[in-house]
C-alpha atoms as one frame of an Amber mdcrd trajectory, in Angstrom:
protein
 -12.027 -25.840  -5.734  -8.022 -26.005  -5.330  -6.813 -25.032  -2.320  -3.675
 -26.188  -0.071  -2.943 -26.467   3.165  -1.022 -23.916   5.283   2.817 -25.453
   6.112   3.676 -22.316   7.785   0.448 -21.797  10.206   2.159 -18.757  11.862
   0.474 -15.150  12.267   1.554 -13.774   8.668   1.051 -10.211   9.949   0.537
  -6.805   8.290   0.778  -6.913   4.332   2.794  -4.417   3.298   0.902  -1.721
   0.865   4.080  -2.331  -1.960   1.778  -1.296  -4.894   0.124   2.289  -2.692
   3.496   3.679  -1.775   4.645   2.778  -5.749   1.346   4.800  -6.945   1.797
   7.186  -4.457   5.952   7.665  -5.300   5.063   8.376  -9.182   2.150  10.671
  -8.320   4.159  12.799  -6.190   6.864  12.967  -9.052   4.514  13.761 -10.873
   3.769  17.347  -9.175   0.730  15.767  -7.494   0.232  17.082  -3.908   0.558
  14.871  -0.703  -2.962  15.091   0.077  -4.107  14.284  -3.401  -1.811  11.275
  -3.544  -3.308   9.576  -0.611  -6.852  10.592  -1.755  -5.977   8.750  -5.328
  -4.269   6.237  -3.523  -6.538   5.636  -0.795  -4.719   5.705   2.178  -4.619
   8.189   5.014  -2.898  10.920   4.842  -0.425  10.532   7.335   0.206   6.793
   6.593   1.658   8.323   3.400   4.459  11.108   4.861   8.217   9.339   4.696
């Protein structure tokens, strides 16, 4: 198994959902509604609202 060891052993914190808020831009160009974005998406619903 390949694996490496950590130089930077600092808390990486949150991971930033970069792929959800892209699906959930295009859906809501696409005439999709906010709540069915963040159902399709999967996140909640006020996570989503810019």
């Amino acid at each position: 198994m390949d694996f490496g060891i950590w130089v930077d052993r600092r808390p990486q914190g949150r991971v930033k959902p970069v792929r959800e808020r892209e699906a959930y831009s295009r859906l809501v160009q696409q005439g999709v509604s906010n709540t069915e974005a963040c159902r399709i998406v999967g996140v909640d619903r006020r996570t989503s609202q810019h």
